[in-house]
PDB file of N, CA, C and O in Angstrom:
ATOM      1  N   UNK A   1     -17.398 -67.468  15.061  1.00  0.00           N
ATOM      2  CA  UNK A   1     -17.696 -68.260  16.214  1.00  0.00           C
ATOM      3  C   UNK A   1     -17.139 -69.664  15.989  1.00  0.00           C
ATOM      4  O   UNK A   1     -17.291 -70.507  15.105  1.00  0.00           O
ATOM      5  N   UNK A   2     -16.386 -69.592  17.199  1.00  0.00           N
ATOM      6  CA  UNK A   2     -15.813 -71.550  16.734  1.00  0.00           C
ATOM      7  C   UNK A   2     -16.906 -72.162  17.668  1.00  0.00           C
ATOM      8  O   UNK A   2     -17.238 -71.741  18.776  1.00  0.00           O
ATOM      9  N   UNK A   3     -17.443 -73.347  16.928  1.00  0.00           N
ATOM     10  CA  UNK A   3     -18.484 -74.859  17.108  1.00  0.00           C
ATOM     11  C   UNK A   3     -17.809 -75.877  16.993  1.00  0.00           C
ATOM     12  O   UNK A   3     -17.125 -76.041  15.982  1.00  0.00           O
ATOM     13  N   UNK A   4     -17.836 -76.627  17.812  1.00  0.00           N
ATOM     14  CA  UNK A   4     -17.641 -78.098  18.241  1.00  0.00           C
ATOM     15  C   UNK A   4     -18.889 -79.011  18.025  1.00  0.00           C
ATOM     16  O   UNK A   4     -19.923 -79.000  18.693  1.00  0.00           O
ATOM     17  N   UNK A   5     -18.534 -79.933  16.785  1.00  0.00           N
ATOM     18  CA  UNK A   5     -19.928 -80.946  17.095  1.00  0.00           C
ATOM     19  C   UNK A   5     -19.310 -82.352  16.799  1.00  0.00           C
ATOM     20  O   UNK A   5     -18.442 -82.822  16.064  1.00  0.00           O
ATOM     21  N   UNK A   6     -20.328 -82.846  17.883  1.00  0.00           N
ATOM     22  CA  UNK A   6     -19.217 -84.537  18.224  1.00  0.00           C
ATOM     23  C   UNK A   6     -20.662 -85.538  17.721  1.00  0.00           C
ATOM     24  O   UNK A   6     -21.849 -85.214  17.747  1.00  0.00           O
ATOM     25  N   UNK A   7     -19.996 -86.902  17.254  1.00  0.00           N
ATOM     26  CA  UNK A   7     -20.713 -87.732  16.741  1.00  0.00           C
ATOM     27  C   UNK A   7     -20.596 -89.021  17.500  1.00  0.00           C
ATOM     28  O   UNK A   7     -19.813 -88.966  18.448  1.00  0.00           O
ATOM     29  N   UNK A   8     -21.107 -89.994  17.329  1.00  0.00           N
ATOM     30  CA  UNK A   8     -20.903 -91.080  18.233  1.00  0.00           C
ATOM     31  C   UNK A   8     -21.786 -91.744  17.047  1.00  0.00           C
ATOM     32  O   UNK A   8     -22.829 -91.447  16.465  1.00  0.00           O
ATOM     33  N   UNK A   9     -20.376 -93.301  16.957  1.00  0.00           N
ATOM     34  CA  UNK A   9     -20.684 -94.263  16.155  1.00  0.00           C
ATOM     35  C   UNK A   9     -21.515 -95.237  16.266  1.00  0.00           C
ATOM     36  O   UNK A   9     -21.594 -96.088  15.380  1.00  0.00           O
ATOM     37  N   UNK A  10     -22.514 -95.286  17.729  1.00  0.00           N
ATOM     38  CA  UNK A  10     -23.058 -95.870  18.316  1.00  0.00           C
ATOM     39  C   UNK A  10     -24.230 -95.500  17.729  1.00  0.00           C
ATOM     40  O   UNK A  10     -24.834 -96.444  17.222  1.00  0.00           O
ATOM     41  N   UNK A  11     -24.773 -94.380  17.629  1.00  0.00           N
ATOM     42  CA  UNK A  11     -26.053 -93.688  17.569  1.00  0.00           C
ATOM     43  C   UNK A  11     -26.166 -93.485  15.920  1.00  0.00           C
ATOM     44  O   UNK A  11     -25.420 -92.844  15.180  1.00  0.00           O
ATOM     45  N   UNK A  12     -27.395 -94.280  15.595  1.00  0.00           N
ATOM     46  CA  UNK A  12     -27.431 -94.282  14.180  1.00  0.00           C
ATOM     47  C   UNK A  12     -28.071 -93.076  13.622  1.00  0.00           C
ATOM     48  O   UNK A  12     -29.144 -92.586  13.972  1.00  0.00           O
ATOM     49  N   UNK A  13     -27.253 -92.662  12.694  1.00  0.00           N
ATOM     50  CA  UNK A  13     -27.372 -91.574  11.640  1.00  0.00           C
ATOM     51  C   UNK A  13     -26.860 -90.157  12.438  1.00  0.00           C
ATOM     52  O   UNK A  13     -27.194 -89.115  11.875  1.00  0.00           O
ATOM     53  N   UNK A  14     -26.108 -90.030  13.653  1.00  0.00           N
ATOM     54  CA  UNK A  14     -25.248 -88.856  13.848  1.00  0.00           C
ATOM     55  C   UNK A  14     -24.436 -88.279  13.011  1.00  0.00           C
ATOM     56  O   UNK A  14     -24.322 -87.077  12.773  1.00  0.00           O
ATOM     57  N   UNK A  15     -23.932 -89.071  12.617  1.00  0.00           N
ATOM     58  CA  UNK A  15     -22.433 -88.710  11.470  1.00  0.00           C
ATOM     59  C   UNK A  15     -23.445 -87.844  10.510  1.00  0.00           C
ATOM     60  O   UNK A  15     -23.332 -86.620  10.570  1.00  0.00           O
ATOM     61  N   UNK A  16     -24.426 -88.405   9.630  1.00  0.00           N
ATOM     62  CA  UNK A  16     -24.758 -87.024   8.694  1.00  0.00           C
ATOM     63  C   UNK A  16     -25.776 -86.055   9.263  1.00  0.00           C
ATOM     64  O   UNK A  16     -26.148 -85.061   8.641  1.00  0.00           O
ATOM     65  N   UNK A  17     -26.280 -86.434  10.658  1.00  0.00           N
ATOM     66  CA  UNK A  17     -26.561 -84.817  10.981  1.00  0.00           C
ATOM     67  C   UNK A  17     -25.454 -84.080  11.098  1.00  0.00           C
ATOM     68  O   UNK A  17     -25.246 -83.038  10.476  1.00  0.00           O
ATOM     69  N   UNK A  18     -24.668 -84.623  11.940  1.00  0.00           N
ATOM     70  CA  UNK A  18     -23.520 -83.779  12.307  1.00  0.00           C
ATOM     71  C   UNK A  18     -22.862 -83.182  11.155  1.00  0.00           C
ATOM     72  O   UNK A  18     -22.513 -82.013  10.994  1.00  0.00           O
ATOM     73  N   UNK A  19     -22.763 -84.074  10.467  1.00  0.00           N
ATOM     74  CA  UNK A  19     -22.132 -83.429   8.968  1.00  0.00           C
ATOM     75  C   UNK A  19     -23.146 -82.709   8.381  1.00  0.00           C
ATOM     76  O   UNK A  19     -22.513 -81.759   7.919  1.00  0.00           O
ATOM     77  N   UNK A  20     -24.158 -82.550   8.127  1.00  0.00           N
ATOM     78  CA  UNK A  20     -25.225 -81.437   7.668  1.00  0.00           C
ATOM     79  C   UNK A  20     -24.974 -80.241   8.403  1.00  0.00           C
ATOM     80  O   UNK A  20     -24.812 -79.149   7.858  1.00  0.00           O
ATOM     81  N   UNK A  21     -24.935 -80.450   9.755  1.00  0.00           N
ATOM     82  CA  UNK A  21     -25.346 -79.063  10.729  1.00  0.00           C
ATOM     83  C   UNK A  21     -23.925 -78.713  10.204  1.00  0.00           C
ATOM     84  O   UNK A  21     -23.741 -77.677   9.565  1.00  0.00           O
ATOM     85  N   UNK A  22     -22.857 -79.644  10.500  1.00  0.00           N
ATOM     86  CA  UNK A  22     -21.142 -78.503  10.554  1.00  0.00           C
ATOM     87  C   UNK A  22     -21.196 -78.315   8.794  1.00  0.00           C
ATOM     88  O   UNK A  22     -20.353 -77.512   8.395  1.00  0.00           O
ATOM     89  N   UNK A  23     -21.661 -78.650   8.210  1.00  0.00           N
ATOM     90  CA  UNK A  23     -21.601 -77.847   6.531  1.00  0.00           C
ATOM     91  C   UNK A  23     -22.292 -76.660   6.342  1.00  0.00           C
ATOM     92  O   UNK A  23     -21.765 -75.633   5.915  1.00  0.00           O
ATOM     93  N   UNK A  24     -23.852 -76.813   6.752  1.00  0.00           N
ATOM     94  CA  UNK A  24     -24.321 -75.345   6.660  1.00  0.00           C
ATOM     95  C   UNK A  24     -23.834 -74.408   7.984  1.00  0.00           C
ATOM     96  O   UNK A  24     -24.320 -73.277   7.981  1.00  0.00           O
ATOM     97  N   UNK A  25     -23.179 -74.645   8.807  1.00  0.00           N
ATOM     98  CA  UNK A  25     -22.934 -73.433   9.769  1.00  0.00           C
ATOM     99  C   UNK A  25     -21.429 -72.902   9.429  1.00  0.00           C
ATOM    100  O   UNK A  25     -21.120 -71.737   9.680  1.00  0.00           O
ATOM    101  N   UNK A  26     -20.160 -74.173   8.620  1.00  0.00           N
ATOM    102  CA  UNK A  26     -19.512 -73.424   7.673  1.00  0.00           C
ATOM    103  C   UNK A  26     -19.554 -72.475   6.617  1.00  0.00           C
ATOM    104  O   UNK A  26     -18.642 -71.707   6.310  1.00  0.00           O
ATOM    105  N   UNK A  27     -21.002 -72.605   5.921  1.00  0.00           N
ATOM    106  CA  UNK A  27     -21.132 -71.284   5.121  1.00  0.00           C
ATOM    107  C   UNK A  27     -21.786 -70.193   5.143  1.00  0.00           C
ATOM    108  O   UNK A  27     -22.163 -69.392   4.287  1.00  0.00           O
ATOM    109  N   UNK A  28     -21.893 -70.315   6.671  1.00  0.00           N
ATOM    110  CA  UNK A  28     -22.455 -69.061   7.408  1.00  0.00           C
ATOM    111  C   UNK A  28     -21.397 -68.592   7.760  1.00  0.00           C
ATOM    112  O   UNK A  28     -21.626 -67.490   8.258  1.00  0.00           O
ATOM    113  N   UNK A  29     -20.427 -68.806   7.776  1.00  0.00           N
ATOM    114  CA  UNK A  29     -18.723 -68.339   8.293  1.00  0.00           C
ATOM    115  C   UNK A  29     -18.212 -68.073   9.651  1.00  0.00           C
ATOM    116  O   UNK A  29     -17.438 -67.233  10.110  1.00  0.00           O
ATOM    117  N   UNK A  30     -19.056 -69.296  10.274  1.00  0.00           N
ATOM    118  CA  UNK A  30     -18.651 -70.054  11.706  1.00  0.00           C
ATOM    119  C   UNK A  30     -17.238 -71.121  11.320  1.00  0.00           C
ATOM    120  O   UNK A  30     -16.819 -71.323  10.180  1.00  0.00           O
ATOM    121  N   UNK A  31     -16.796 -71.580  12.318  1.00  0.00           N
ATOM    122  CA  UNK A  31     -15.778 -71.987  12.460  1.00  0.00           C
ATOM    123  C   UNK A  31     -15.776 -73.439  12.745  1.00  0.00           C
ATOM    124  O   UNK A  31     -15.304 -73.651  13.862  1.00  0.00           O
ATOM    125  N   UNK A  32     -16.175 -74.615  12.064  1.00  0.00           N
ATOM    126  CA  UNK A  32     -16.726 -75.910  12.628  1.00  0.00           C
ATOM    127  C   UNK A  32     -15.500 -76.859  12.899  1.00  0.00           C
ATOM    128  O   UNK A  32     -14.515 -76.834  12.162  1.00  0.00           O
ATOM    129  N   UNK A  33     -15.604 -77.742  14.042  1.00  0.00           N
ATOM    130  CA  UNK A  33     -15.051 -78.586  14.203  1.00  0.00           C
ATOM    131  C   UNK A  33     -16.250 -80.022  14.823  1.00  0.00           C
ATOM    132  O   UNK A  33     -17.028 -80.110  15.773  1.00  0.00           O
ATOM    133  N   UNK A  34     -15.755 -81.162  13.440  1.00  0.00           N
ATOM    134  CA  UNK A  34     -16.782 -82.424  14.134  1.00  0.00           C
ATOM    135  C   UNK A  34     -15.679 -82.927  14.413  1.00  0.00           C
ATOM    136  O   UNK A  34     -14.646 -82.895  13.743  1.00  0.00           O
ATOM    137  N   UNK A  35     -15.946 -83.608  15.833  1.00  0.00           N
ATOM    138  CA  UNK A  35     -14.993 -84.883  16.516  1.00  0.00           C
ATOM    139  C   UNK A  35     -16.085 -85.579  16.251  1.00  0.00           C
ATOM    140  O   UNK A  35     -17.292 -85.338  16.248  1.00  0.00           O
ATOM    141  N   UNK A  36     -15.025 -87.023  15.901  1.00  0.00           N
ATOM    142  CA  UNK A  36     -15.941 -88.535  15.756  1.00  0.00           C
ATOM    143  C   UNK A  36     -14.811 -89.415  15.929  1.00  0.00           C
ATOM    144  O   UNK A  36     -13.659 -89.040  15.712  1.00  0.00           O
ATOM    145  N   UNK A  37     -15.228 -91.009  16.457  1.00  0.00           N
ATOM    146  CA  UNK A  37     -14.198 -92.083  16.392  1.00  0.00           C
ATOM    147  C   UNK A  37     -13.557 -92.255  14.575  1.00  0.00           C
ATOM    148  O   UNK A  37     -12.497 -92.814  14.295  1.00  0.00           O
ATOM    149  N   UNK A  38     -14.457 -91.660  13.610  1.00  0.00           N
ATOM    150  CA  UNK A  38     -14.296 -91.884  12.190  1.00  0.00           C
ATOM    151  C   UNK A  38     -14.660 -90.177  11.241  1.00  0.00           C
ATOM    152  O   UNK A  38     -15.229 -89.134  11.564  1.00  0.00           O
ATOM    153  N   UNK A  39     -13.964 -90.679   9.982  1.00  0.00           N
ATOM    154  CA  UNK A  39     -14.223 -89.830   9.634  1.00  0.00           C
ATOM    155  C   UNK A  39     -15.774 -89.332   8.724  1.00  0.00           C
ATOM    156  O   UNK A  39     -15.444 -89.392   7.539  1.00  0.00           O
ATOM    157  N   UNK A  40     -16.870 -89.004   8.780  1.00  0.00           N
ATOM    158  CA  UNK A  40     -18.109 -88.859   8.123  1.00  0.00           C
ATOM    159  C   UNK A  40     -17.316 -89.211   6.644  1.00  0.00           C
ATOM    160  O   UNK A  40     -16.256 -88.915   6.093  1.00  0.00           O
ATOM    161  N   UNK A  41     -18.633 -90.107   6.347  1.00  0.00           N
ATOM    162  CA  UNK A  41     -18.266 -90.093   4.713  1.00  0.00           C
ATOM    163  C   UNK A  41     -18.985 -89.153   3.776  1.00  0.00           C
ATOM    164  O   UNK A  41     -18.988 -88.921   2.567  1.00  0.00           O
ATOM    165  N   UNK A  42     -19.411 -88.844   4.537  1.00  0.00           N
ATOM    166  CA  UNK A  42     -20.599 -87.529   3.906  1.00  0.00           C
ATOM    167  C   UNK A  42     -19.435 -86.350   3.585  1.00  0.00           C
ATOM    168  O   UNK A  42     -19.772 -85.461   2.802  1.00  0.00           O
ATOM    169  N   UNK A  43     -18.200 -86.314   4.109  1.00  0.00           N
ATOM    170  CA  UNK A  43     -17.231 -85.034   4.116  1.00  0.00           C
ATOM    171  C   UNK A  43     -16.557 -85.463   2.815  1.00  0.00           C
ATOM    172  O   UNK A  43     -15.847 -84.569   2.355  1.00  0.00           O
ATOM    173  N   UNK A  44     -16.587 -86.694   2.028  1.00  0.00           N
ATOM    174  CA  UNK A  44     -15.697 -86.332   0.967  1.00  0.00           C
ATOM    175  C   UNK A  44     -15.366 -88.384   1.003  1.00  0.00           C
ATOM    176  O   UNK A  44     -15.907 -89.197   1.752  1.00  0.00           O
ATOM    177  N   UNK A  45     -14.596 -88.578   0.197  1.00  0.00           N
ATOM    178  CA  UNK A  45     -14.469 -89.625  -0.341  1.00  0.00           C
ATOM    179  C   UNK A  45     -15.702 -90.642  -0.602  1.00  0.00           C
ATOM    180  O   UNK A  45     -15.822 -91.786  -0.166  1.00  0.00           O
ATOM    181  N   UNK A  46     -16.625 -89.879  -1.472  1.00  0.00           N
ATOM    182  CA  UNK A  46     -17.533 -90.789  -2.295  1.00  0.00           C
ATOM    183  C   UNK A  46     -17.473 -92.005  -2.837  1.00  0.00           C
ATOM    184  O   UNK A  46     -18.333 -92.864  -2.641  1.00  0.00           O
ATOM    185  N   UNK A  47     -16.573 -92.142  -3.471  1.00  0.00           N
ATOM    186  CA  UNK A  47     -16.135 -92.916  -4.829  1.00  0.00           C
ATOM    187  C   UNK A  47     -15.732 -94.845  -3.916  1.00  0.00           C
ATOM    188  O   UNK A  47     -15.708 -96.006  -4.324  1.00  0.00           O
ATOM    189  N   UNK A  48     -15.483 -94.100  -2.499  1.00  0.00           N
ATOM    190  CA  UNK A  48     -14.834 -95.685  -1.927  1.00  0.00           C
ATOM    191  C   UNK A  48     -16.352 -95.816  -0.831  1.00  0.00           C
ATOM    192  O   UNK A  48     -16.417 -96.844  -0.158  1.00  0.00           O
ATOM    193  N   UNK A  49     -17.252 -95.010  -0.722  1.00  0.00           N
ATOM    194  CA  UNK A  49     -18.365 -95.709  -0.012  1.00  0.00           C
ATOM    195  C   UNK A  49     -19.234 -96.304  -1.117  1.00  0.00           C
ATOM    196  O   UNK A  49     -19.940 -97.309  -1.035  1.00  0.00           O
ATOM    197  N   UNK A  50     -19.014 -95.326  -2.392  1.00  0.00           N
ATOM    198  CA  UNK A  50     -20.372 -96.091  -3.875  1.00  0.00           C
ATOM    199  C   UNK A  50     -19.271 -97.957  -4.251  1.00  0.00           C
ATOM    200  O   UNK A  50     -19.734 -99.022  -4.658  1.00  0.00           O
ATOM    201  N   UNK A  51     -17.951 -97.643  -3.923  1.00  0.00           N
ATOM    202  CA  UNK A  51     -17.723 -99.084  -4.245  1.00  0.00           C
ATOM    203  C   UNK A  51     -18.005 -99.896  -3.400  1.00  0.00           C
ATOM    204  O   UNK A  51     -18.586-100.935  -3.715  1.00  0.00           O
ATOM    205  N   UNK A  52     -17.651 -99.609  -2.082  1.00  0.00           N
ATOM    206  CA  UNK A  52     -18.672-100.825  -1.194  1.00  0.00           C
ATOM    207  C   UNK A  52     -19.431-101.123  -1.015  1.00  0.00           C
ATOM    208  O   UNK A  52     -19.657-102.284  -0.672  1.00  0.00           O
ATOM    209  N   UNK A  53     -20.475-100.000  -1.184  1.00  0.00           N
ATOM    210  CA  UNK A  53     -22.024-100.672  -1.196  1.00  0.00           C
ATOM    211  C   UNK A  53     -22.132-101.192  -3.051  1.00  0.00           C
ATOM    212  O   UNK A  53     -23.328-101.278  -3.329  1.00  0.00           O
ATOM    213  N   UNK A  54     -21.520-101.426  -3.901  1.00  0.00           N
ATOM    214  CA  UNK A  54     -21.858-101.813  -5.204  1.00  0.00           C
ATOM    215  C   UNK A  54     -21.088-103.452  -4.493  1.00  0.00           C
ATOM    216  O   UNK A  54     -21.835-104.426  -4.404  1.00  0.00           O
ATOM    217  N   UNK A  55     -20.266-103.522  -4.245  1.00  0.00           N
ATOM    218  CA  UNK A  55     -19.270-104.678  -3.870  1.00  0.00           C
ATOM    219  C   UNK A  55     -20.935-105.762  -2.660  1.00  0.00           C
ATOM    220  O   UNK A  55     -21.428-106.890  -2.630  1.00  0.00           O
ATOM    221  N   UNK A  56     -21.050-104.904  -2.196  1.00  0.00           N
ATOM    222  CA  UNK A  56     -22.060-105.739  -0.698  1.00  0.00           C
ATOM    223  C   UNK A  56     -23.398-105.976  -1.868  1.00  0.00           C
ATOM    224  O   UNK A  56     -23.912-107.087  -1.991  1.00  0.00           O
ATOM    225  N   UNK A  57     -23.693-105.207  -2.388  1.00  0.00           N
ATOM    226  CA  UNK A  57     -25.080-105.506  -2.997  1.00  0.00           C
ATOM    227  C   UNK A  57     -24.944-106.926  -3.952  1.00  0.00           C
ATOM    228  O   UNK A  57     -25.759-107.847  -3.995  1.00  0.00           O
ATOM    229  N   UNK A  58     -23.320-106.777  -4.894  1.00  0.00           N
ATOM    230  CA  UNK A  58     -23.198-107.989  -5.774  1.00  0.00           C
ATOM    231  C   UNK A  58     -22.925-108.904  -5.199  1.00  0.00           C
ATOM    232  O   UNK A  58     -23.342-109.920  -5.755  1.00  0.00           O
ATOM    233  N   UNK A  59     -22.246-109.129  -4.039  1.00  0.00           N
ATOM    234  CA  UNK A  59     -21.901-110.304  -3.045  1.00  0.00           C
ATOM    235  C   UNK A  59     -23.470-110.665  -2.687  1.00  0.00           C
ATOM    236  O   UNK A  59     -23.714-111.871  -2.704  1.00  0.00           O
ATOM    237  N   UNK A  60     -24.783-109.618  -2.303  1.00  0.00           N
ATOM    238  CA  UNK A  60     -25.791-110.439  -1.539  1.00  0.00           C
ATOM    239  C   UNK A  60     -26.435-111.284  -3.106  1.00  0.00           C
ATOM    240  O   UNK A  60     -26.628-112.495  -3.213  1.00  0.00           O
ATOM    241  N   UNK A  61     -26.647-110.328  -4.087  1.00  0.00           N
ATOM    242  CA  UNK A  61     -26.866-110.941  -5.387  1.00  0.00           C
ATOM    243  C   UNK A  61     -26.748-112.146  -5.610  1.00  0.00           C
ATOM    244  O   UNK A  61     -27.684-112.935  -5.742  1.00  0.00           O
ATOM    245  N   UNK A  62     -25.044-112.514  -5.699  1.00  0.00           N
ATOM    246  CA  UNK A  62     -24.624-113.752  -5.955  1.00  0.00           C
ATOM    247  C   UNK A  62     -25.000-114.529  -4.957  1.00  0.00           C
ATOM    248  O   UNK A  62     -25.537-115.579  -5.309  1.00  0.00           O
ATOM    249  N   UNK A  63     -24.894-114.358  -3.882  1.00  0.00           N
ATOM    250  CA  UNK A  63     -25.036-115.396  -2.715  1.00  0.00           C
ATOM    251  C   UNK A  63     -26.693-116.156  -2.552  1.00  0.00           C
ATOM    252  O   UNK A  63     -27.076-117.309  -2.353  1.00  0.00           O
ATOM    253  N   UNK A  64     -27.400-114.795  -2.760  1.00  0.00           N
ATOM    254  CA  UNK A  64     -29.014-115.531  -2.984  1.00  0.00           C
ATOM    255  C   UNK A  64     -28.881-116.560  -4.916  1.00  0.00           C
ATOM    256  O   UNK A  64     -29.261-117.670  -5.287  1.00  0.00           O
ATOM    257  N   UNK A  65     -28.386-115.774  -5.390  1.00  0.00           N
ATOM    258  CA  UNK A  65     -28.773-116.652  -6.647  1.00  0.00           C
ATOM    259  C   UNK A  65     -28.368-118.152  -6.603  1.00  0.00           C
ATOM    260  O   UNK A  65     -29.010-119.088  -7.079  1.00  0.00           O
ATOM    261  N   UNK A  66     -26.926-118.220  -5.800  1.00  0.00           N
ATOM    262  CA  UNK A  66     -26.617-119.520  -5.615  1.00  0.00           C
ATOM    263  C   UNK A  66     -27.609-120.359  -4.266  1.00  0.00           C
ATOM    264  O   UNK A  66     -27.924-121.550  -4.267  1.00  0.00           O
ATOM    265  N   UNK A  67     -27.777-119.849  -3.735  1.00  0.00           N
ATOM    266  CA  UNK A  67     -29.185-120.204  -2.596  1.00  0.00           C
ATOM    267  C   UNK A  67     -30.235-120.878  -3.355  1.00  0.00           C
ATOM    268  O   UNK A  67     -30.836-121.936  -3.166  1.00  0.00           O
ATOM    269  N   UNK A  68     -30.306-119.834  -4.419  1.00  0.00           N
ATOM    270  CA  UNK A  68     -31.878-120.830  -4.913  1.00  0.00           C
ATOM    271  C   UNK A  68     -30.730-121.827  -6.053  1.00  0.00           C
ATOM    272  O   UNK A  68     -30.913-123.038  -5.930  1.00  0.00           O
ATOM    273  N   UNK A  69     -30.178-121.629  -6.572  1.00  0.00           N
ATOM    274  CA  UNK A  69     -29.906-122.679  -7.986  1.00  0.00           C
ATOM    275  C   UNK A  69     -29.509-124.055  -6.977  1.00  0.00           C
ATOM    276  O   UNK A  69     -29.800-125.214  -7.272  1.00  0.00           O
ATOM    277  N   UNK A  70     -28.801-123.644  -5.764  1.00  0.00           N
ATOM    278  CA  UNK A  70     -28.618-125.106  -5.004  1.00  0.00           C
ATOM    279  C   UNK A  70     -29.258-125.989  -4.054  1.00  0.00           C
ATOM    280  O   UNK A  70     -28.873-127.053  -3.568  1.00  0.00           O
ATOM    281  N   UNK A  71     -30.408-125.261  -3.881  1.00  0.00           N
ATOM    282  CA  UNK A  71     -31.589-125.840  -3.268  1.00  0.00           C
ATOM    283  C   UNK A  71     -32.294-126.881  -3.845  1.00  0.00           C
ATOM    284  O   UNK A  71     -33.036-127.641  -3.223  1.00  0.00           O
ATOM    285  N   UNK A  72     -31.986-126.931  -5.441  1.00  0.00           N
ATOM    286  CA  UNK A  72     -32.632-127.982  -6.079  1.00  0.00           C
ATOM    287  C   UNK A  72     -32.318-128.732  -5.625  1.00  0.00           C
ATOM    288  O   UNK A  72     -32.954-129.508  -4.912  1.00  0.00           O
ATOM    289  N   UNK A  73     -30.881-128.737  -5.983  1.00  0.00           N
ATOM    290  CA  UNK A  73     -30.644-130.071  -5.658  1.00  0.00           C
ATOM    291  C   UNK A  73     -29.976-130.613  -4.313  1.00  0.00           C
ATOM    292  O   UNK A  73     -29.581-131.762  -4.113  1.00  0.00           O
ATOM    293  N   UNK A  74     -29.940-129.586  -3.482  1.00  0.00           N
ATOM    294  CA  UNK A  74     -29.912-130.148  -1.821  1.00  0.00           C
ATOM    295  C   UNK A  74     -31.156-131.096  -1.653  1.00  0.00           C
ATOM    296  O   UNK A  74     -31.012-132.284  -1.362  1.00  0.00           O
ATOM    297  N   UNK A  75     -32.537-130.439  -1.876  1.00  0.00           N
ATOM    298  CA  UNK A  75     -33.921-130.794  -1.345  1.00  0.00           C
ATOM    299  C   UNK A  75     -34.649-131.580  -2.991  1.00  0.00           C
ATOM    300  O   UNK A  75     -34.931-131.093  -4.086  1.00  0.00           O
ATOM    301  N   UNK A  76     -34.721-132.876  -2.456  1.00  0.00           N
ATOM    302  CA  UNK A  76     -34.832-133.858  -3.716  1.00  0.00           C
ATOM    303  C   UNK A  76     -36.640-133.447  -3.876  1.00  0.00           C
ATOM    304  O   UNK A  76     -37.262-133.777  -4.886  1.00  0.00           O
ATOM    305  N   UNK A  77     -37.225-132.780  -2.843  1.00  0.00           N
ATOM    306  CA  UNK A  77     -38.807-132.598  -2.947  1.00  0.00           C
ATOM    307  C   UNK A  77     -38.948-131.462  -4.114  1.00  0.00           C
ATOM    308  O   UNK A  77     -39.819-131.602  -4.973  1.00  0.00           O
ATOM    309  N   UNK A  78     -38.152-130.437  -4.124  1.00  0.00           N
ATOM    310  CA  UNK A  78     -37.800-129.442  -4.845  1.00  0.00           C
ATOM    311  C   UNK A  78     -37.703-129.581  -6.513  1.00  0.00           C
ATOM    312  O   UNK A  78     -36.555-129.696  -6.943  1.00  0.00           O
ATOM    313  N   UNK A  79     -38.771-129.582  -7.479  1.00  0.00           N
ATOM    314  CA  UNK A  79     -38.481-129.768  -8.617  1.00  0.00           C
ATOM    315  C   UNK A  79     -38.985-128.453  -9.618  1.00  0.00           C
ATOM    316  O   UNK A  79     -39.919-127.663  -9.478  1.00  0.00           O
ATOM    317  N   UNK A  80     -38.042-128.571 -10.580  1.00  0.00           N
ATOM    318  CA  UNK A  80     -37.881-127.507 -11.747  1.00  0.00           C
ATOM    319  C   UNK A  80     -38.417-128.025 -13.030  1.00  0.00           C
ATOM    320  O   UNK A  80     -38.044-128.868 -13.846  1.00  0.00           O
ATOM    321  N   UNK A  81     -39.425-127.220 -12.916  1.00  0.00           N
ATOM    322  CA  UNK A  81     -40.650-127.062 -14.026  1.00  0.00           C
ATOM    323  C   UNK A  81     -40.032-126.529 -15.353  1.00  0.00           C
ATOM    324  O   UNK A  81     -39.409-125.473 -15.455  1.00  0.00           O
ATOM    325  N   UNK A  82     -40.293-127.404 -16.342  1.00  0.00           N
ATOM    326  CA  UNK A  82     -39.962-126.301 -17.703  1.00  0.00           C
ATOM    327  C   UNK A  82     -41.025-126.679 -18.704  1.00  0.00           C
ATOM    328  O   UNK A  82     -41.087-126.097 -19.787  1.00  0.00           O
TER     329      UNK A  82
END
């Protein structure tokens, strides 16, 4: 049986139903086709979604750490206890 299942980038978390439902109805030995504006990352190239979210997490990291170390001394009320 050929299946058609379409995703929309609008609607959050379609892409991995859609990619769940068209994986298990492929190994039932249906015939799947997902249309989407993109390709699910759930279908394969791991390795470049684990680097961007490692890349976004160390960017928010750094960005708060420098938030607080420069607040000292933006805000003269602000003092560091030792």
């Amino acid at each position: 049986m050929n299946i058609g299942v379409v995703c929309y980038a609008s609607i959050g978390g379609s892409g991995i139903i859609a990619t769940e439902l068209g994986k298990a109805l492929a190994a039932r030995g249906h015939q799947v086709h997902i249309l989407s504006s993109e390709m699910p990352a759930r279908l394969g190239d791991y390795q470049a979604v684990q680097g961007g979210l490692l890349l976004i997490a160390l960017t928010v990291m750094l960005v708060n750490l420098a938030v607080d170390v420069l607040y000292g001394f933006i805000n003269p009320r602000i003092r560091h206890v030792r």
